[in-house]
DSSP file (Angstrom, degrees, kcal/mol; ACC not computed):
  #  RESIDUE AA STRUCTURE BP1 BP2  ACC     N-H-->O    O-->H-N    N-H-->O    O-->H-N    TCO  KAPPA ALPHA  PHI   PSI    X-CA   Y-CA   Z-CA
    1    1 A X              0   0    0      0, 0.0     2,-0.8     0, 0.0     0, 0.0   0.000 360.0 360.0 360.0 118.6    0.0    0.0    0.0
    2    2 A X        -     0   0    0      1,-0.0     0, 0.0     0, 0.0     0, 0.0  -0.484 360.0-138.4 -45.1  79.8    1.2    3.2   -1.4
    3    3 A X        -     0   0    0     -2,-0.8     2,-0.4     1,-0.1    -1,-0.0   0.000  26.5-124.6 -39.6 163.1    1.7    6.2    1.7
    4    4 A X        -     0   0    0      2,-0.0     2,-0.3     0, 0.0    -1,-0.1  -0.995  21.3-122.2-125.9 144.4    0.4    9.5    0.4
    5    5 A X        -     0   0    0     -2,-0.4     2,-0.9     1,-0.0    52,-0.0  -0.610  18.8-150.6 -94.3 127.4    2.6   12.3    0.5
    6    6 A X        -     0   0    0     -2,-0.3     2,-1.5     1,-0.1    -1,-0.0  -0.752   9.0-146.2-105.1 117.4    1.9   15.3    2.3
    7    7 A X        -     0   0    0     -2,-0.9    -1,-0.1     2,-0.0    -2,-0.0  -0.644   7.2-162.8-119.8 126.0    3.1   18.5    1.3
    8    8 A X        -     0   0    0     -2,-1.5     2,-0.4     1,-0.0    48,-0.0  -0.112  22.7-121.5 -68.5 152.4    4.0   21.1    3.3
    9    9 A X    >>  -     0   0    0      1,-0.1     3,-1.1    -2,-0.0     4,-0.7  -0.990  30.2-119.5-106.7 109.6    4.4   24.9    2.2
   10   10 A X  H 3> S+     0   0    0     -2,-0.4     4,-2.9     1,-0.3     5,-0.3   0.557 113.1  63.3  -6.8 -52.0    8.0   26.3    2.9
   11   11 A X  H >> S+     0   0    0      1,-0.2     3,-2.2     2,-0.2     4,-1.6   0.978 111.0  39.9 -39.9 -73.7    6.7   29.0    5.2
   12   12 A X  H <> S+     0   0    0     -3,-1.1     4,-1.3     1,-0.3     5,-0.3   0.750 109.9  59.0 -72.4 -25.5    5.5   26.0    7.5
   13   13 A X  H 3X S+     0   0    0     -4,-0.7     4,-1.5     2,-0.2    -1,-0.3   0.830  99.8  51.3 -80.6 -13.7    8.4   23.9    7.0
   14   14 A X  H <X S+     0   0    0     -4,-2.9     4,-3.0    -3,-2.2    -2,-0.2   0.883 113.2  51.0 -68.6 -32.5   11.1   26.4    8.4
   15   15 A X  H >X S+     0   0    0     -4,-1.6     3,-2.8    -5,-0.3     4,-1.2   0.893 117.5  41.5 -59.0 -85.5    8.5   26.6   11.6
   16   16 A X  H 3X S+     0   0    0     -4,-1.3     4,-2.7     1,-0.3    -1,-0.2   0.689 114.7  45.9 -30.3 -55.7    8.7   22.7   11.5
   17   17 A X  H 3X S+     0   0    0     -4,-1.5     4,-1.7    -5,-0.3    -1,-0.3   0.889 115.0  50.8 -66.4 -39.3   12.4   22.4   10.9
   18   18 A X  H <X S+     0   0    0     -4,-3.0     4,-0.8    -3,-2.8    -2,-0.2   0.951 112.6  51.8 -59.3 -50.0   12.8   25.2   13.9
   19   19 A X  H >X S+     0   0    0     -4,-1.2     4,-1.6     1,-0.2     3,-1.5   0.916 107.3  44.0 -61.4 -54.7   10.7   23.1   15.9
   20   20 A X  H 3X S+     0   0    0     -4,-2.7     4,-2.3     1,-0.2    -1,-0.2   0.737 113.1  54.7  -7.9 -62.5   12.3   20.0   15.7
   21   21 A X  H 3< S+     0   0    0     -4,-1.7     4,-0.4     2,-0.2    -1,-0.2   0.029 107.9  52.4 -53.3  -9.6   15.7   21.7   16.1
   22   22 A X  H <X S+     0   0    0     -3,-1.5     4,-6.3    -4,-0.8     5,-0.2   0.695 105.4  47.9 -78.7 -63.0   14.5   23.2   19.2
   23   23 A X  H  X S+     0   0    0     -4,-1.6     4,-3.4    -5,-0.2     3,-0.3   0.964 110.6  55.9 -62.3 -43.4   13.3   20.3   21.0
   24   24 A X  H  < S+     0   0    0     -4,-2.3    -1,-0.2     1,-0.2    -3,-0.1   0.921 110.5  44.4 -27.9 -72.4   16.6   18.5   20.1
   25   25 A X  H >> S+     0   0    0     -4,-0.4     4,-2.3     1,-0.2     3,-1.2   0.805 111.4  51.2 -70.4 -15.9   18.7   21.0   21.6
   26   26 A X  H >X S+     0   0    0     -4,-6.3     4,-1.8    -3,-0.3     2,-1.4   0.982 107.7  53.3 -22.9 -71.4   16.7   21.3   24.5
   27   27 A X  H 3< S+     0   0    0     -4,-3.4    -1,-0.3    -5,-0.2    -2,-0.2   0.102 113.7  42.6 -56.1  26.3   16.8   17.7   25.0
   28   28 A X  H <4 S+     0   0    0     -2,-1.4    -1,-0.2    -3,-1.2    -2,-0.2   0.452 105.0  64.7-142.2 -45.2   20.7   17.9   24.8
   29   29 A X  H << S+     0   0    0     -4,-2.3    -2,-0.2    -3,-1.2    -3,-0.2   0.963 110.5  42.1 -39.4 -71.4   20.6   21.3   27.2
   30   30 A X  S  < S-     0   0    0     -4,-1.8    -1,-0.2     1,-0.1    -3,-0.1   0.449 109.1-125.4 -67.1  -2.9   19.2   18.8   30.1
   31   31 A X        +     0   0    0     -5,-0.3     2,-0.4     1,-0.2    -3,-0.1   0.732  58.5 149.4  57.4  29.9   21.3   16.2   29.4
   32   32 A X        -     0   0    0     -6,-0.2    -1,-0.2     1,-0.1    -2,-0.1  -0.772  44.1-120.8-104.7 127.7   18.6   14.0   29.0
   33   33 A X     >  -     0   0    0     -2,-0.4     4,-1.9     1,-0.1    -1,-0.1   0.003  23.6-122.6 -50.7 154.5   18.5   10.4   26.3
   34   34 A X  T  4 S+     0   0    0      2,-0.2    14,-0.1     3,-0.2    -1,-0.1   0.373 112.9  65.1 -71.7 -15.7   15.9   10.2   23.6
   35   35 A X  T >> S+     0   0    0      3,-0.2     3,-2.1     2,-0.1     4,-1.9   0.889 107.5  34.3 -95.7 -79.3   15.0    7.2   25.1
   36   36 A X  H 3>>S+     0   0    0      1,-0.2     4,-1.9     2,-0.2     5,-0.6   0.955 113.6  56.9 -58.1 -41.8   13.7    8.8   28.4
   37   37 A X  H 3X5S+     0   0    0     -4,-1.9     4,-1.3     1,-0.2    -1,-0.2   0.903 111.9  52.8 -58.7 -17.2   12.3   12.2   26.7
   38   38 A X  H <4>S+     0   0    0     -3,-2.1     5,-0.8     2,-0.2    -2,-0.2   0.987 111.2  39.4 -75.6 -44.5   10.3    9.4   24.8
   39   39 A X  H  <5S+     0   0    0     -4,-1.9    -1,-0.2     1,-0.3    -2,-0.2   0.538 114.7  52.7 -92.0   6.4    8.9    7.6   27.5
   40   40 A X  H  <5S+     0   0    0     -4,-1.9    -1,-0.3    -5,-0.4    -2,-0.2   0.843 109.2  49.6 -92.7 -30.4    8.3   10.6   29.3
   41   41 A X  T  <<S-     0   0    0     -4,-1.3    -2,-0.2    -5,-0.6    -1,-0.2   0.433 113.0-121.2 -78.3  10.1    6.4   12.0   26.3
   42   42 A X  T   5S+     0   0    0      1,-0.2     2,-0.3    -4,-0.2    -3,-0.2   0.896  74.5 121.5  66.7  64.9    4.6    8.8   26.3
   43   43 A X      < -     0   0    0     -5,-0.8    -1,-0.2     1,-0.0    -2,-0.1  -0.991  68.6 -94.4-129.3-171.2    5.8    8.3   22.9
   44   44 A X     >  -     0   0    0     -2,-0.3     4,-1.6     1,-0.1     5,-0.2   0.187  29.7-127.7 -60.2 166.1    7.8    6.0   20.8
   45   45 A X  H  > S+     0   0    0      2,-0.2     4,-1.9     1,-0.2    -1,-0.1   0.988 113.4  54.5 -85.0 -36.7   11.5    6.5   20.2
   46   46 A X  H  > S+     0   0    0      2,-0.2     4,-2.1     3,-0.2    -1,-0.2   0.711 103.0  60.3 -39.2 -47.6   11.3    6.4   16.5
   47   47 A X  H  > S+     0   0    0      2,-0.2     4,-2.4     1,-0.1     5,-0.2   0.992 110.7  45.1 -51.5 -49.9    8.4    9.4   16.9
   48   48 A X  H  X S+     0   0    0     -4,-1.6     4,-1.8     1,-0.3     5,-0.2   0.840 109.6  49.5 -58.9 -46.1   11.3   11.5   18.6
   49   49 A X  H  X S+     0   0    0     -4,-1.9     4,-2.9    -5,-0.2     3,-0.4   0.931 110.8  50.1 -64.7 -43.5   13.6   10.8   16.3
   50   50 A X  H  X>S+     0   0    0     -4,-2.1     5,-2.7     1,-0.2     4,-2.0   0.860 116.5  45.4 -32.4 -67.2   11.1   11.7   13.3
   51   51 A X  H  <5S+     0   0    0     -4,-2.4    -1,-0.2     2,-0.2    -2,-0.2   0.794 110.1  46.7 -57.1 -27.0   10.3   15.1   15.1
   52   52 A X  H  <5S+     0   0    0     -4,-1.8    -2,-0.2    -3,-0.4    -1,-0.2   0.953 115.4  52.8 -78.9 -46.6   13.5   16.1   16.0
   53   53 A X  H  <5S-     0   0    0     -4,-2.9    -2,-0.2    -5,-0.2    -3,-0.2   0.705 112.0-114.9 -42.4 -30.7   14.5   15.1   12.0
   54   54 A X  T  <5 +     0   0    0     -4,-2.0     2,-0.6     1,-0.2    -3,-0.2   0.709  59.1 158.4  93.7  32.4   11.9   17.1   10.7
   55   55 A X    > < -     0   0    0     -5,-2.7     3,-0.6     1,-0.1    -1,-0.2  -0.488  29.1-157.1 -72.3 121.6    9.9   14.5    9.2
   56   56 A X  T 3  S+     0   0    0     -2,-0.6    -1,-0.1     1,-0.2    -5,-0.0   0.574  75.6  91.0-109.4  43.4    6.6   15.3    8.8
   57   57 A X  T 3   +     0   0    0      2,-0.1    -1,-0.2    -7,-0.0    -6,-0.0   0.738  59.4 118.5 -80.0 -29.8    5.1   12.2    8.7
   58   58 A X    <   -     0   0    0     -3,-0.6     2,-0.3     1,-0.1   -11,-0.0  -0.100  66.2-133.5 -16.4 117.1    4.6   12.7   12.7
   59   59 A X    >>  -     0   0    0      1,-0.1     3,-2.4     4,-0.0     4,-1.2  -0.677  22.6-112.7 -91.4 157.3    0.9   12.6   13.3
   60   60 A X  H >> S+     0   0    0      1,-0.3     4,-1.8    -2,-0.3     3,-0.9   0.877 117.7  64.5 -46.7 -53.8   -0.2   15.8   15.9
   61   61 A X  H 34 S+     0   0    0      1,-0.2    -1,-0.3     2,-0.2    -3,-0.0   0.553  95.7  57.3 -30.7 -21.5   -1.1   13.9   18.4
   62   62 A X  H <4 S+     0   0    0     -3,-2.4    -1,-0.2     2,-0.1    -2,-0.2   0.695 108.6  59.6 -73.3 -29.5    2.9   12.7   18.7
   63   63 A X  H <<        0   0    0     -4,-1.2    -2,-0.2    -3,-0.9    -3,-0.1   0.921 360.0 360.0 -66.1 -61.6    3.3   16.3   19.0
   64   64 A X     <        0   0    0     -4,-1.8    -1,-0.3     0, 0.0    -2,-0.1   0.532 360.0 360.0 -47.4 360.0    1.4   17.1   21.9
């Protein structure tokens, strides 16, 4: 089964790409693993990595 591809407007991917690039260094600031900021964000480790990468396959709910 074929994903469908979502595409994002430039404006909204430098916000994305900032965001990502935030939370990273945050997470980096605290000294804190990807592994515990996932399970503290109740989500998967693979989500985290996705967000911090700037994938934007990331459903919203992973954000919040």
């Amino acid at each position: 089964m074929k994903t469908k591809r979502v595409v994002i407007f430039p404006k909204y991917q430098k916000i994305w790409d900032t965001f990502g690039e935030n939370i990273k260094l945050a997470r980096k600031r605290r000294n804190i693993t990807a592994i515990q900021l996932a399970e503290h964000a109740a989500i998967n480790r693979l989500t985290l990595r996705k967000i911090e990468r700037d994938n934007t396959s990331v459903s919203m709910g992973g954000l919040f």
